[in-house]
N, C-alpha and C positions, 0 to 999 in steps of 0.2 A: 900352540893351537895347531892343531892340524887339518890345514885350511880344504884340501882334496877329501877327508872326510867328511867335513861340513859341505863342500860342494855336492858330495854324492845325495848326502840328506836334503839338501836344499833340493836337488831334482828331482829327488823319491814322491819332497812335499808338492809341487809340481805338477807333476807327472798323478797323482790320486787328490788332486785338486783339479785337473782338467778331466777326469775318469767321471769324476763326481757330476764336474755340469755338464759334462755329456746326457747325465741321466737325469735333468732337469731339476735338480738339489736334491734328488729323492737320497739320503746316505743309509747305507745299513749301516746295523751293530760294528761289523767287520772291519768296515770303511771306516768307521769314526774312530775304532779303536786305534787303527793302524796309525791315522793320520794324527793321533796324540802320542802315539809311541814316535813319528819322526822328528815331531815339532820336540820332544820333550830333549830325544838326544843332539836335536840340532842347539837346545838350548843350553844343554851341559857341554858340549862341542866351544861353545863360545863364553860360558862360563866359567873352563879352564883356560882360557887363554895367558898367558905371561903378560900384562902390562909395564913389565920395563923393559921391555924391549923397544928400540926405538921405532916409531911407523916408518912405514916404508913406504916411500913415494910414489903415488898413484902415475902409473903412467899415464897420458893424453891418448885415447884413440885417436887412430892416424884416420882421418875423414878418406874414403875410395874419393881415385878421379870421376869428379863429372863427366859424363859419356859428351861427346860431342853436340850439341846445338843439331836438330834435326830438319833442315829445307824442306818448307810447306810448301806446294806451288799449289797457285788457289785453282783449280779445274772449271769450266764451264759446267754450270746447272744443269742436270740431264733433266729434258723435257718432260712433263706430266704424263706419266700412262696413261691412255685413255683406253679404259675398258669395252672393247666395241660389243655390243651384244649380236651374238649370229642371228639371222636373217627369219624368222618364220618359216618353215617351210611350207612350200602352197600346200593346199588339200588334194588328196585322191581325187579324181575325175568322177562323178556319179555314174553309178555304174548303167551300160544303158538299156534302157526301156525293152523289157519283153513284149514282142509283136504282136497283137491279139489274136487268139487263134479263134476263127470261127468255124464253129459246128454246122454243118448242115444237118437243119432239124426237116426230116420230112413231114410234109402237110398233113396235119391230120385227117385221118378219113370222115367222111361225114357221116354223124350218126344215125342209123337208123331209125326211120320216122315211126315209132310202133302205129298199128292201125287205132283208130278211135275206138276207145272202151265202150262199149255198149252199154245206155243207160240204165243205172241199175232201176230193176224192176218195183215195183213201190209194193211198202208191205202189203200184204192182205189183211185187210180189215177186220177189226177182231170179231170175232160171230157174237151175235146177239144172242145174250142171254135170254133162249127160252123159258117161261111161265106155265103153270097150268093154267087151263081157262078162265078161271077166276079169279086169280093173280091179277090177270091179263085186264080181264073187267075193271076190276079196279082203280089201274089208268087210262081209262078211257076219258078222253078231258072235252069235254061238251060246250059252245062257244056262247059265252055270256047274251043275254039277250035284253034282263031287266038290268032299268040302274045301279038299282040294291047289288047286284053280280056284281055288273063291274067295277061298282065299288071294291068289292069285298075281293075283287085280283090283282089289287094294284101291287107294283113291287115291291120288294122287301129286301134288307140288305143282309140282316140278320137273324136266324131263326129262334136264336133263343131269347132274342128278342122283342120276337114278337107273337110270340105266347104267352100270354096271361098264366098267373098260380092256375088255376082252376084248370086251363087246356094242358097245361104239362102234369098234371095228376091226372085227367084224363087218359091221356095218351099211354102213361106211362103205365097206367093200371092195363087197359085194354089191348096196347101192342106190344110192348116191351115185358109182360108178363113182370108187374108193380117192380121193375126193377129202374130207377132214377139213373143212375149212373150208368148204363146201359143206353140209355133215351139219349141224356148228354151227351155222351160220348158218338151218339150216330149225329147228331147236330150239329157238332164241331168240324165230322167231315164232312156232311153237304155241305158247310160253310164255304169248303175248299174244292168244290166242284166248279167244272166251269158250264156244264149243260145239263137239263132235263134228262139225256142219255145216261149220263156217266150216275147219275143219282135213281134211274130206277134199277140200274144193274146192284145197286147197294142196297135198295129198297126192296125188290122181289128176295133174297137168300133171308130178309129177314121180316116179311111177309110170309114164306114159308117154314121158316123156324116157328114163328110165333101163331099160324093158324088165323092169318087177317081174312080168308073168305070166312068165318064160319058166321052166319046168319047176324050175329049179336055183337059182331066187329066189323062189319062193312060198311056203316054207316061212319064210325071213328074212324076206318083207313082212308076212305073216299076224301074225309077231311082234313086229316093228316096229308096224304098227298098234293091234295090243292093247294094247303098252304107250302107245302116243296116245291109244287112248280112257278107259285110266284117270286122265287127266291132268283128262278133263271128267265 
């Protein structure tokens, strides 16, 4: 047997058995093959050995001298670190106070007093609606003297109220020229008058529209009016 060859093999196997778990057992094709091709020839290696030959005495490894006994000396405990923490540092000083600066604001001047507005002048009165003479006649308002009158002017709040059927077909025939709706419609605004003034300025334009002097209407306007003026 030729024991330096089986040693070489013996380290090959070794040697690509510690390759191997370096690579965490992962083995290639390569690696396996080889490592069967060492074991095979380490195993014919020992296969042809001569067994009559006699063994030969294993020598005893010679043990190395033991190094000398090493002197411990036991050292005093070093003291605890204490980790000091640094100190805060104080704060910046607040910066200080800007001085107030004052303005001198000069006095106002005082304002002037404008003179008293002169009172405004009041309107001028609207002009009265002039009539012809017989317009004019027609309000002429005569002061009650019998009872029966003064019955018959006591007030009134509403004029279409206080016309009977028979005196608004009257009326309407004789001064509104038979036109109703024309009659009512002037009724609703003396409603919204506030004086005999303001109602005959509405009453004379339609007095002269409608021809209330003419002989066979002046007895119907005379009475139409009186019942307008006891509205105010």
């Amino acid at each position: 047997m030729d024991l330096q060859q089986a040693k070489i093999l013996l380290e090959k196997i070794n040697a690509l058995h510690k390759s191997v778990s370096l690579d965490k057992g992962e083995v290639s094709n390569i690696e396996r093959d080889l490592m069967l091709s060492y074991i095979r020839q380490f195993y014919e290696a020992y296969l042809n050995t001569d067994t009559s030959a006699p063994p030969q005495p294993m020598s005893r490894p010679v043990a190395p001298p033991s190094p000398p006994p090493v002197e411990r000396t036991v050292s005093e405990p070093l003291p605890p670190i204490v980790e000091v923490e640094p100190a805060p540092a104080p704060p910046p000083p607040p910066p200080p106070k800007p001085e107030p600066v004052v303005v001198e604001t000069p006095a106002p001047a005082p304002a002037p007093v404008p003179p008293p507005a002169a009172a405004p002048a009041p309107p001028p009165a609207p002009a009265k609606k002039t009539a012809s003479a017989g317009v004019e006649a027609l309000f002429k308002h005569k002061a009650a003297k019998e009872l029966s009158e003064k019955l018959s002017q006591q007030a009134i709040t509403d004029l279409t109220r206080a016309m009977s059927i028979n005196d608004k077909l009257l009326y309407s025939n004789e001064l509104f020229g038979r036109d109703m709706a024309a009659m009512n419609e002037t009724l609703q605004q003396l409603n919204k008058l506030n004086s005999m003034e303001e109602a005959r300025e509405l009453l004379i334009d339609i007095a002269e529209k409608n021809d209330w002097t003419e002989e066979e209407r002046t007895d119907v306007a005379e009475s139409f009016i009186k019942l307008v003026r006891r509205k105010y």
